[in-house]
C-alpha positions in Angstrom: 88.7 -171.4 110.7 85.2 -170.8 111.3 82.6 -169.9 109.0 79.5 -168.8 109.8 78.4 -171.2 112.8 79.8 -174.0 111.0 83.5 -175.9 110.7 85.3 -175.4 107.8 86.3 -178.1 105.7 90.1 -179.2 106.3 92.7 -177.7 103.8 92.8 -180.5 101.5 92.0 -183.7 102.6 93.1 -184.6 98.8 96.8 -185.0 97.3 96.5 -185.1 93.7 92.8 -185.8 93.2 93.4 -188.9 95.3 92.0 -189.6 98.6 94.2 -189.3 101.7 94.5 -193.4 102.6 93.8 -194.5 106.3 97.1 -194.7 107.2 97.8 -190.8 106.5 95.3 -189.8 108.6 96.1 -192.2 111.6 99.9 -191.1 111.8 99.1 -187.5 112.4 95.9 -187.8 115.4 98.5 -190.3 116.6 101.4 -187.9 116.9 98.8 -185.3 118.3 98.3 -188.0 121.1 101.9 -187.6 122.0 102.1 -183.9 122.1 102.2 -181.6 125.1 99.0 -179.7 124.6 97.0 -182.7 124.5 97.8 -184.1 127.4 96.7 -180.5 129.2 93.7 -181.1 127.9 93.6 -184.5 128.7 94.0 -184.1 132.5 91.9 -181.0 132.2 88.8 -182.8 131.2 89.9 -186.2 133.3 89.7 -183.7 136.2 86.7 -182.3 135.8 85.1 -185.7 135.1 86.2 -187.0 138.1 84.2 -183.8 139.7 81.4 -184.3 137.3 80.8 -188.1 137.8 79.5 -188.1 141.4 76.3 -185.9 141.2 75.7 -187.0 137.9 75.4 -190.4 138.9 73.8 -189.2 141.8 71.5 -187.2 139.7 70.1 -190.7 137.7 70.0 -192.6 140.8 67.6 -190.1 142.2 65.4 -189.8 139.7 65.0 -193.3 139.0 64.4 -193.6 143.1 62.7 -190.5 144.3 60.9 -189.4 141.2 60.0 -192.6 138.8 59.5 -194.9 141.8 61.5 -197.8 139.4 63.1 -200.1 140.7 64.4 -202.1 137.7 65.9 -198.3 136.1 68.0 -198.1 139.5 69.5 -201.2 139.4 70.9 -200.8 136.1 72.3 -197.6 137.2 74.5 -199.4 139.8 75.4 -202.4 137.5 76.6 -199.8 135.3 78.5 -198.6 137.5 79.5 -202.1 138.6 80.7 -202.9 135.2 82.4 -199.4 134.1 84.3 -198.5 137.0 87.5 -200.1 137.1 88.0 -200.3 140.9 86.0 -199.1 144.0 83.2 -199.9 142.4 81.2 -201.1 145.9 83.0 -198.1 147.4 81.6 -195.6 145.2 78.1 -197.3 145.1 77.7 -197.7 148.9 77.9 -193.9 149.5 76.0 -193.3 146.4 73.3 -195.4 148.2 73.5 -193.6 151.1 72.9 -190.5 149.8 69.9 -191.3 147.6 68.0 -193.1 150.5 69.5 -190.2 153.1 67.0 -188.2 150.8 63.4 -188.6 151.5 62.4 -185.8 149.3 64.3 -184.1 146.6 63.3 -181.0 145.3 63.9 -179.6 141.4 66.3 -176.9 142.6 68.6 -179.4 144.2 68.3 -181.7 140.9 68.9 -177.9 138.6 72.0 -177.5 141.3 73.2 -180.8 140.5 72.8 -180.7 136.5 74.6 -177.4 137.0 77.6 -179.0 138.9 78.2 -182.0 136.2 78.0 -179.3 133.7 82.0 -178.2 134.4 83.4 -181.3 132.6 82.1 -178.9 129.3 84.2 -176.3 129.1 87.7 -178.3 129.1 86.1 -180.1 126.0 84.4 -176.7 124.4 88.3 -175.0 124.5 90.4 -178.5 123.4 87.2 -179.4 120.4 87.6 -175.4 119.2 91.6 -176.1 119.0 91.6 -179.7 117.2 88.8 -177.9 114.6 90.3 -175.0 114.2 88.1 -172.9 115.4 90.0 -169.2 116.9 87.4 -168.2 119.2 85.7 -169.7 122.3 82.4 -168.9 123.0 82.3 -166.0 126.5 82.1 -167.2 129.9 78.1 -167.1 130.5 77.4 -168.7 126.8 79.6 -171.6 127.9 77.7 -172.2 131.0 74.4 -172.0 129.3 75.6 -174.6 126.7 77.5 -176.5 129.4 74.3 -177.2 131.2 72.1 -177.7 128.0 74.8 -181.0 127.3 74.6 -181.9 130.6 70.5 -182.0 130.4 70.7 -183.9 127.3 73.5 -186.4 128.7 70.9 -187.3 131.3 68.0 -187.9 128.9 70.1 -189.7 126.9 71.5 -192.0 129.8 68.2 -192.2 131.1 66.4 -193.2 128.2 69.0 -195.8 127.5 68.9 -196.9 131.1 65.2 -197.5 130.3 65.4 -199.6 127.6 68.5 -201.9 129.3 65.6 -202.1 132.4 62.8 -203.0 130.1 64.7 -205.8 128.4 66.2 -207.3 131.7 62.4 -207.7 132.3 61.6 -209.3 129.6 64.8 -211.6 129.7 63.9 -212.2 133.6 60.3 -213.0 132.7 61.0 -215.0 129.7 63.9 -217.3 131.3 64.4 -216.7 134.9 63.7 -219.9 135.2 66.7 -221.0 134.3 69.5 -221.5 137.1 72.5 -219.2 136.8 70.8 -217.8 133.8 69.5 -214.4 135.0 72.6 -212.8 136.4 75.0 -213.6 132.9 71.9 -212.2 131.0 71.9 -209.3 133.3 75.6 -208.4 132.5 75.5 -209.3 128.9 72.5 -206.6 128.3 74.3 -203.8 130.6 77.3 -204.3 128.1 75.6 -204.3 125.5 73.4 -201.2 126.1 77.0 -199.6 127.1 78.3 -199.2 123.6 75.5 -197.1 122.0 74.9 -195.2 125.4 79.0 -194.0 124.5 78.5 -193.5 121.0 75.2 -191.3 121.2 77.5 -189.1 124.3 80.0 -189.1 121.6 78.0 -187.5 118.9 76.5 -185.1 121.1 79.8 -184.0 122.4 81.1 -183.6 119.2 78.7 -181.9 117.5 77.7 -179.5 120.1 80.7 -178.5 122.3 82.6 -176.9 120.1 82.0 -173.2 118.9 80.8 -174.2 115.5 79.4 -177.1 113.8 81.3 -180.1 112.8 79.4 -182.2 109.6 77.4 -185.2 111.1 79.3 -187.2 108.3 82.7 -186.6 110.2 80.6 -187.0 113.7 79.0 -190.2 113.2 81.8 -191.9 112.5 84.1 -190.6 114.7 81.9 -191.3 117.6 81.4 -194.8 116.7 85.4 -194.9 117.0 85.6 -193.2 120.1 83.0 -195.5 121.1 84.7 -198.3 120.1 87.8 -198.0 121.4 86.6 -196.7 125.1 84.6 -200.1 125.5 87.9 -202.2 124.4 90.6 -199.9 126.6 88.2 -200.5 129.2 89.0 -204.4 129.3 92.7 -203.8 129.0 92.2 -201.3 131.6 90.8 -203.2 133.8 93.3 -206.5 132.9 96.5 -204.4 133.4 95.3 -202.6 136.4 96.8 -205.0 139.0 100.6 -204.3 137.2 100.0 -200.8 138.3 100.0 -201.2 141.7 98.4 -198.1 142.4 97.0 -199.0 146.6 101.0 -199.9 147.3 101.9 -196.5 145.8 99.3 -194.2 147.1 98.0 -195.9 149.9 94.2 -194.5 150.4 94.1 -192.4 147.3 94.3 -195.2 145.2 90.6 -195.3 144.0 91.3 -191.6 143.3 94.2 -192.2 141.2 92.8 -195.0 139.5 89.6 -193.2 138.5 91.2 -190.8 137.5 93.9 -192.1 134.8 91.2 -194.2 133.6 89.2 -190.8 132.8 92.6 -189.6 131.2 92.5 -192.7 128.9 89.5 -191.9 128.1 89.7 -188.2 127.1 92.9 -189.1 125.1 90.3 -191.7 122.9 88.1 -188.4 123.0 90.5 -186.1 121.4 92.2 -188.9 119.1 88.4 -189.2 117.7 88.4 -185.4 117.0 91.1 -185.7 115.7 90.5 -187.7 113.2 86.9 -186.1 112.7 88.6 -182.6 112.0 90.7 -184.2 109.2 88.2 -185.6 107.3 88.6 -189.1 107.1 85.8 -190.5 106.0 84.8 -187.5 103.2 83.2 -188.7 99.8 86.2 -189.0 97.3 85.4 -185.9 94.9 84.8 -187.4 91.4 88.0 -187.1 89.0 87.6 -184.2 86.7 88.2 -185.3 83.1 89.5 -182.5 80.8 87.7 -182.6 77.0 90.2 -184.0 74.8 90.5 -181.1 71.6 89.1 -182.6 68.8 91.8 -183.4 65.9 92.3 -181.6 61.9 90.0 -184.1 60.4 87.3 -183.7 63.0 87.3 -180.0 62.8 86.9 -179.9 58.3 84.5 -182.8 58.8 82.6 -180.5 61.0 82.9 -177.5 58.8 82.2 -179.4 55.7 78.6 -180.5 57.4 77.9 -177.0 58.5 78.3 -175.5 54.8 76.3 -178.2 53.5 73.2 -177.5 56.0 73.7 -174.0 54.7 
C-alpha cells in the first residue's frame, strides 16, 4: 500500500520476533518467477528494450562522435556492445556505424527525439515495480512520460560517465604497458567487464528507486541492485555458453538475431523483477531488537522496599 510518496514496509517481515531466514524469502520471489503475470511483464519490458536499445546506443555513440569529438569514449561504446550482446554483435554495430558517420551534424532536437524514444522501456517497469511493491495506483499517462524520459536522461549520464572513466583507464593501461605484445587487447576486455558490473548495478538502483509510484528504502534498493547486478553479469556467460544448444538461425532463419536479443532481454527482466521481488520483502531489514518484558519483583522485594521507604520517612 502506499503511504505518502513512499513504500510501505512489508506486513511482517518477522515471525515470532525472529527474522525471516534467506531461504524464506528466496522460495516465494522464486515462485513469483514461475507465475503468469510475471512473465507478461517480462516480455512486456523485453519488448520494449529491444525498441529502446537501438537509439539509445545510438544516442551515446553520437555524442561521444559528433559532440565530445572522443575517440577513446566511442570505442568503448562498441566493445560494450561487443562484449554484452550475445549474437550479432558486428551486425548491430556496423549499421550503428553507419548511422553515426551518415550524420555530419546532429542537432539537440534529434538527440531530445531520441532520449524520448528509449524512454518507452519505462512504463512496462513503472506498472510491474507498482505491482511487486504493492503500490494500487499508477502514476497518469503524461506523469509517466515525464518520468519515463527523466530515467532515460539519467541512464545516459550514467552510462556516459561510466563510459568515461572505462576510456580514461584504457589510456592509462595503453600508455603504461602497450608495450607489451598481446597485452593491450586482454587489458582492453578485462576493464570493459569490469566497468560492466557497476554500470548494471547503478541502472539498477535508479530503476528501483525511481520507477515505481512511490519510494522504495535505499536499504532494500542497494542491495537488491547489487543482486540484480550480479546475477545479469553471470546469466550473461551462461547465456552466451548455452546459446549454440538453442539453435535459434536453424529455427527462425533471418530473425534469429531478433529472437536471440530478445529472450536474452526476457532473462534479463525476469533477474529484474526476481530483484524486486526480493527488495519488496524485506530481506535485508535490521532485525528489530527483542523486547524483554520486566520480570515483577517477588514478596520479599516488595517489604524490603516498603520497609526502606518508612525508614526514610
Amino acid at each position: 500500500m502506499e503511504r505518502g510518496n513512499s513504500i510501505e514496509e512489508p506486513v511482517s517481515p518477522f515471525a515470532g520476533g525472529k527474522r525471516l531466514g534467506f531461504r524464506q524469502h528466496l522460495a516465494p520471489s522464486l515462485r513469483y518467477l514461475f507465475t503468469t503475470e510475471a512473465h507478461v511483464y517480462a516480455y512486456s519490458i523485453a519488448a520494449n528494450a529491444l525498441l529502446t536499445f537501438f537509439p539509445f546506443a545510438l544516442i551515446l555513440l553520437t555524442i561521444c562522435r559528433r559532440w565530445l569529438h572522443w575517440e577513446g569514449a566511442y570505442q568503448v561504446i562498441l566493445q560494450l556492445l561487443r562484449a554484452n550482446l550475445p549474437t550479432g554483435a558486428d551486425f548491430v554495430i556496423r549499421n550503428l556505424t553507419v548511422l553515426v558517420e551518415g550524420r555530419q551534424r546532429i542537432q539537440v532536437i534529434s538527440v531530445v527525439a531520441m532520449f524520448f524514444t528509449s524512454s518507452g522501456i519505462f512504463l512496462p517497469l513503472e506498472v510491474a515495480l507498482n505491482k511487486i511493491y504493492g503500490l494500487e495506483r499508477n502514476r497518469g499517462f503524461l506523469h509517466n512520460q515525464a518520468v519515463s524520459f527523466l530515467l532515460a536522461i539519467s541512464a545516459g549520464v550514467i552510462a556516459l560517465f561510466s563510459i568515461s572513466l572505462a576510456a580514461a583507464a584504457q589510456w592509462a593501461v595503453g600508455f603504461a604497458l602497450g608495450w607489451i605484445p598481446y597485452a593491450k587487447p586482454v587489458l582492453f576486455r578485462g576493464i570493459v567487464e569490469a566497468f560492466s558490473l557497476p554500470l548494471l548495478i547503478s541502472l539498477y538502483v535508479v530503476i528501483y528507486y525511481v520507477a515505481p509510484n512511490g519510494r522504495a528504502p535505499l536499504r532494500r534498493v542497494f542491495p537488491a541492485a547489487v543482486l540484480a547486478g550480479v546475477l545479469t553479469a553471470a546469466a550473461k556467460f551462461v547465456y552466451m555458453l548455452t546459446l549454440p544448444m538453442l539453435r535459434f538461425r536453424e529455427v527462425y532463419g533471418p530473425f534469429s538475431v531478433s529472437v536471440t536479443l530478445l529472450f536474452w532481454a526476457f532473462v534479463g527482466a525476469l533477474i529484474l523483477l526476481f530483484g524486486a521481488h526480493l527488495s519488496a520483502r524485506g530481506l535485508w531489514d535490521h532485525r528489530p531488537e527483542p523486547t524483554r518484558a520486566t520480570p515483577m519483583p517477588s514478596l520479599s522485594e516488595v517489604d524490603a522496599q516498603r520497609t526502606r521507604i518508612f525508614r526514610g520517612l
